[in-house]
N, C-alpha and C positions, 0 to 999 in steps of 0.2 A: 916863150914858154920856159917853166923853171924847169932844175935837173931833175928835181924831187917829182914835180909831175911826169915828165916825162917817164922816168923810172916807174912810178905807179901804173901808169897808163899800159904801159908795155906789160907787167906785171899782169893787169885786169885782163888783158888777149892771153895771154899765156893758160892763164887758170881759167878762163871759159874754155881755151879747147882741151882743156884735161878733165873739165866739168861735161863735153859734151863728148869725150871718150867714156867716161862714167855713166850715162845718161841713155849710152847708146849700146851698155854692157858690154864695152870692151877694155874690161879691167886690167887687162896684163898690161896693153897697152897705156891705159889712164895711171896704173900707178908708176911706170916707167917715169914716164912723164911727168908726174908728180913728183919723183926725186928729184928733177932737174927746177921744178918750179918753186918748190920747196926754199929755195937756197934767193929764188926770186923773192917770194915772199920776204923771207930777213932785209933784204936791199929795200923793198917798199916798206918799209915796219921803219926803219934804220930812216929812209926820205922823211916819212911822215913826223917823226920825233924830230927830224931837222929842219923840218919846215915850221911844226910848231915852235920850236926854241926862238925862231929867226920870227916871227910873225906872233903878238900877241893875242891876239883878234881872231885865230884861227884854234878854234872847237875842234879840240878831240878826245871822245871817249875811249879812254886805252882798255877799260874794264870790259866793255862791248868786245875791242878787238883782241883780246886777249882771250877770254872767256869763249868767242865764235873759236879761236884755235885751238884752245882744251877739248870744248868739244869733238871738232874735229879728228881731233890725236886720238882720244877715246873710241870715236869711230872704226878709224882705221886701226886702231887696235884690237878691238870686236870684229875686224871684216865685213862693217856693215859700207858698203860701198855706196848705198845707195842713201843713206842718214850721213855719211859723209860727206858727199855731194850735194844733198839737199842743206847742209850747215854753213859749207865755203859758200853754193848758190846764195841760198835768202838771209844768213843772216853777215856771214862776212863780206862778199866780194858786192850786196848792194850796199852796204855800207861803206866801203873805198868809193865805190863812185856817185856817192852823194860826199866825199870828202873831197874827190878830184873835183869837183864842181866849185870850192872854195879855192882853190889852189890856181894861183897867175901863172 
């Protein structure tokens, strides 16, 4: 298994259980948790561009993952906890792991 999967991998647990502190309205806790996941995310963002550099063959739309964390940000700048988590949910964190699934 490569570092970069691994990294993601961990990354994707990390943000379901901050997506199902959210999910379960327990926001003080969710977004605690979120700062710490946050800094995760950069490390999976950072894997993923170092896997594609090293790997021609390996599809990545940066506009998708870039754009799922605008929105996101927006979210949680509005305090919509719940459009936040539905944004990381369906459109960013299932798009990691239909990436994880290319990745050795």
């Amino acid at each position: 298994m490569s570092a970069q999967r691994k990294v993601i991998e961990e990354t994707i647990c990390e943000l379901q259980e901050t997506l199902d502190l959210f999910y379960q309205q327990k926001s003080g806790a969710a977004l605690k948790k979120l700062d710490v996941v946050l800094g995760k995310l950069a490390e999976a963002m950072d894997a993923l561009f170092t896997y594609k550099a090293e790997h021609d063959d390996f599809v990545l739309d940066e506009a998708k993952l870039t754009n799922s964390l605008t929105e996101a940000m927006e979210a949680l700048q509005a305090g919509d906890h719940v459009l936040l988590a539905d944004i990381l949910q369906y459109d960013f964190l299932e798009y990691l792991q239909e990436l994880i699934e290319q990745i050795n």
